[in-house]
C-alpha positions in Angstrom: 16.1 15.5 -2.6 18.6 12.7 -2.7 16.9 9.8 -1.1 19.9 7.3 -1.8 18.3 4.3 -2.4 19.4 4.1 -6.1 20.1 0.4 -6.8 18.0 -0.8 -4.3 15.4 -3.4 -5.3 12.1 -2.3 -4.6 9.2 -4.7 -5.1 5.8 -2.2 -5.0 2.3 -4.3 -4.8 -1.1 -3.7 -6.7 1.5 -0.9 -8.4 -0.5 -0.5 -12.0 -2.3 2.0 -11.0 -2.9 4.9 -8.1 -1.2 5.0 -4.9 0.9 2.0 -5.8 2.1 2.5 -9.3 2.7 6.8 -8.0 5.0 4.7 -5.2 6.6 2.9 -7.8 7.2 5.6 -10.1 9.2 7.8 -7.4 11.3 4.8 -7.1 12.1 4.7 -10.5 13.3 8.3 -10.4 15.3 7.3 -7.8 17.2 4.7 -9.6 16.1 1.8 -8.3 15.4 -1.7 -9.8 11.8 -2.4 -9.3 9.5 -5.5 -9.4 6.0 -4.6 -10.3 3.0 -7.0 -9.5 -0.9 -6.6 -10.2 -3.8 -8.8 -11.2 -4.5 -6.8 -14.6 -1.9 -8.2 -17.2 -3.1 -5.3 -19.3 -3.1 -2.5 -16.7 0.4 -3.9 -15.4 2.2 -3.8 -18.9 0.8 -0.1 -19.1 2.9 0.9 -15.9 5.7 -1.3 -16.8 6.3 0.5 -20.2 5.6 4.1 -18.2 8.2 3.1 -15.5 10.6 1.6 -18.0 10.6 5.4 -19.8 12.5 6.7 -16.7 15.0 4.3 -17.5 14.5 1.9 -15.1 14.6 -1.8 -14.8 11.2 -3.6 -14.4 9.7 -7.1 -13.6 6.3 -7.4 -14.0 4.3 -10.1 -12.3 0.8 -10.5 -12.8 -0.5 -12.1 -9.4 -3.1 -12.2 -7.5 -1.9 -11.1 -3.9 -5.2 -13.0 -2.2 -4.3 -16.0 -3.3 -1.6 -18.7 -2.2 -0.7 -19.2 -5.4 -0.1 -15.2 -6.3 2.2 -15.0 -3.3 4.2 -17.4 -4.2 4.4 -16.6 -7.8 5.8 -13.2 -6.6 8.1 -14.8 -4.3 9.4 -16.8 -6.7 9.7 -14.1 -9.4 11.4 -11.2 -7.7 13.9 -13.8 -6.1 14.4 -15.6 -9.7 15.1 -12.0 -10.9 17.0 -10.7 -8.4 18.0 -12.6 -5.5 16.5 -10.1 -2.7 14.3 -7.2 -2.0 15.5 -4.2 -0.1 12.2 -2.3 -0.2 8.9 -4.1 0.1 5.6 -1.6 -0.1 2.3 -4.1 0.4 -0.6 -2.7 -1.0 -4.0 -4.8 -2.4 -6.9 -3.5 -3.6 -10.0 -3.1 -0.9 -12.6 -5.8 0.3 -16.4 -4.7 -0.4 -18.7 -2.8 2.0 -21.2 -3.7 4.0 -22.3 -3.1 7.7 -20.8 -4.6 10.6 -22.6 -7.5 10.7 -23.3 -8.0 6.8 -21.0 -10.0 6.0 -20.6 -14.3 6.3 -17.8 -15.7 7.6 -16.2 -16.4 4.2 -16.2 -12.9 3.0 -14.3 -12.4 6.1 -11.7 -15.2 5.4 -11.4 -13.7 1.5 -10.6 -10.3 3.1 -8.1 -11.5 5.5 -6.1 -13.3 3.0 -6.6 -10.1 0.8 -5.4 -7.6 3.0 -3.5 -9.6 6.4 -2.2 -12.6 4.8 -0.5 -10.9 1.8 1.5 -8.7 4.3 2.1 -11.8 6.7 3.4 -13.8 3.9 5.6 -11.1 2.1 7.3 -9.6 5.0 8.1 -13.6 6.4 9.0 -14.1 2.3 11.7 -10.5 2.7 12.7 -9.6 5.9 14.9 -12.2 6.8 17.0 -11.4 4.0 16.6 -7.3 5.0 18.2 -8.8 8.3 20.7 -10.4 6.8 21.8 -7.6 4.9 21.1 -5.3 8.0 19.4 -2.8 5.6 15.6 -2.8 4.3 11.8 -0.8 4.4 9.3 -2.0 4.5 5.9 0.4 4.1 2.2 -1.1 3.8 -0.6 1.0 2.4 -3.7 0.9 4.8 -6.0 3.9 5.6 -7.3 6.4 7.6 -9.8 3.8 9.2 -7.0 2.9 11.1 -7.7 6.4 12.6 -10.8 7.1 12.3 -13.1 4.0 11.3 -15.3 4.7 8.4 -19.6 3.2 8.0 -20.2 0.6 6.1 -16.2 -0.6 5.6 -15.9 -3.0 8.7 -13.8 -5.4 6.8 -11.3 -2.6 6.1 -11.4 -0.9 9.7 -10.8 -4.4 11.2 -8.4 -5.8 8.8 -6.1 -2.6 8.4 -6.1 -2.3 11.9 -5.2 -6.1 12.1 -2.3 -5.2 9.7 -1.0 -2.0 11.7 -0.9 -4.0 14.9 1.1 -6.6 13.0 3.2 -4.4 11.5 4.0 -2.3 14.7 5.3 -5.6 16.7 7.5 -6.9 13.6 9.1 -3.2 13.7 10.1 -3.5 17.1 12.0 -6.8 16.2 13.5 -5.8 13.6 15.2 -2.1 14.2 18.5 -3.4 15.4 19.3 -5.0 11.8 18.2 -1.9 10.2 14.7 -2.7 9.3 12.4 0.0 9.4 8.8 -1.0 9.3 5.8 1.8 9.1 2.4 2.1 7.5 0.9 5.0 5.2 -2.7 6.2 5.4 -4.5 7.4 2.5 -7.1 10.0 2.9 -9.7 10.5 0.6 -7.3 10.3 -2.3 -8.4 10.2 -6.3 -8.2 6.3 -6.9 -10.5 3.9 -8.8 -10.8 2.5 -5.4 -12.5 5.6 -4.3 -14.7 6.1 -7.4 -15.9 2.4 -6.3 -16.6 3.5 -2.9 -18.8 6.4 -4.1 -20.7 4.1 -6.3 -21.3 2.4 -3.6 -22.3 4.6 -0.9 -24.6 6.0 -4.1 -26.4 3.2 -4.1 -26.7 2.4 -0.1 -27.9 6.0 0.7 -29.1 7.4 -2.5 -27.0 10.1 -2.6 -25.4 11.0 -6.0 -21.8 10.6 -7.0 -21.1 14.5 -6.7 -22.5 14.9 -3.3 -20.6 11.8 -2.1 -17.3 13.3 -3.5 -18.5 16.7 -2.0 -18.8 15.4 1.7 -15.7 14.0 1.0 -14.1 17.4 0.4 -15.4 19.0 2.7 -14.2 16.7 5.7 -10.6 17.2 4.4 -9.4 20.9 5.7 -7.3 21.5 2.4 -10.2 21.4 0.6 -9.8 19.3 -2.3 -8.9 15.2 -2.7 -5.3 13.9 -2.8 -3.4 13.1 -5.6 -1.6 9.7 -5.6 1.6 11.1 -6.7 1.5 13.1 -2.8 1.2 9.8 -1.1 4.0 8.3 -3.4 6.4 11.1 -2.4 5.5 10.3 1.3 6.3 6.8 1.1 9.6 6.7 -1.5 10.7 9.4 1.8 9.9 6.5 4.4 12.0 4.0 2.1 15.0 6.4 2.0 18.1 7.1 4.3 17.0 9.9 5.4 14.4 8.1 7.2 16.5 5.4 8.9 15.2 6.9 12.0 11.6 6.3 11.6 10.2 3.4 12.5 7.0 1.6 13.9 4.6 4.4 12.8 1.4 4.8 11.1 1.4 8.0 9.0 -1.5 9.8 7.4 -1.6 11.7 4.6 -5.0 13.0 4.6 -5.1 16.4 4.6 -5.6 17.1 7.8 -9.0 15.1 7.2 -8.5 12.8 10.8 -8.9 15.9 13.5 -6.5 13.9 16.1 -4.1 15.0 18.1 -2.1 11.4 17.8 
């Protein structure tokens, strides 16, 4: 499908490896320029040089999206390289588990600025310019705790649900200048970030790694984990003209795994 976003400038977060380098890489197939950010310098040259082979221009910026100082160093990157960003995906890695009330107040503040305050800053960072310019996307990677909150991961049921409620009101505001703002959730999907969540549901209930995986699979009706490369597809759609009508919503892609009717 012709999306036609080639030549757009896509900056895709925490993109050097799963869901966010799979994002990254339909973009490059698409033509666009992209900007690239992670905390592994390692990890992040890897998916530069795969993203480069599909003949696409790449910035890589090794940052650390919790931090102030990250932020800003991907501010002032992409806008050193290129002036503006038509297509903004925000997407960290997740905060650590732990019952509702396990955690101190400080873990709490590290997970906000970890998964609120990167968005906050990067869409007040962008969007004016998507305004301007009376074309942008903008696409955040959450879960399907928004949906369906999951034990032991109250810092990502509260904070991604902070994020989607954020999200929702800033799409509102923005539609008339051809903004559209929506969020993708992640089933179970194969991840690192999901191997680290089986290691540690392992350890709180016992269970081993295999059965964890197992009750996984068999909560999702299509039988089997996703793939990162079918969430990328979803959200390069989202980004596309094709989608210039959708707007302000939270979209799973879980395999059917959150039995809702909304």
């Amino acid at each position: 499908m012709e999306l036609g976003i080639a030549g757009k400038v896509a900056l895709v977060c925490g993109a050097s490896g799963g869901i966010g380098f799979a994002a990254a890489e339909e973009f490059a197939r698409e033509g666009c320029t992209l900007v690239i950010c992670s905390r592994s310098e390692r990890a992040l040259s890897n998916a530069k040089q795969k993203l480069e082979a599909h003949g696409a221009s790449v910035t890589a910026i090794v940052a650390d999206l919790s931090t102030e100082a990250g932020i800003a160093a991907v501010v002032a990157g992409t806008m050193a390289a290129h002036g503006r960003v038509d297509i903004l995906v925000a997407n960290t890695g997740g905060p650590p588990t732990g019952a509702a009330t396990a955690h101190s107040w400080e873990t709490w503040t590290r997970a906000s600025e970890l998964l609120l305050r990167s968005v906050v800053e990067l869409t007040r960072a962008f969007v004016p310019g998507m305004r301007e310019r009376k074309w942008g996307r903008v696409i955040a990677i959450t879960s399907l705790a928004v949906k369906r909150p999951q034990g032991a991961l109250v810092l990502s049921n509260s904070l991604r649900a902070a994020v989607t409620g954020y999200l929702r009101t800033l799409a509102d505001e923005v539609a008339p200048d051809g903004v559209t703002v929506n969020t993708v959730l992640p089933g179970f999907t194969a991840t690192e970030r999901l191997d680290a969540l089986a290691e540690a549901t392992s350890t709180r209930t016992g269970q081993s790694r295999e059965s964890v995986f197992a009750g996984w699979t068999a909560e999702t009706p299509v039988g089997r984990l996703g793939r990162p490369d079918e969430l990328g597809a979803v959200i390069a759609f989202l980004c596309s003209l094709r989608a210039g009508f959708m707007t302000g919503q939270a979209v799973l892609v879980d395999g059917g795994a959150v039995r809702a009717l909304l």
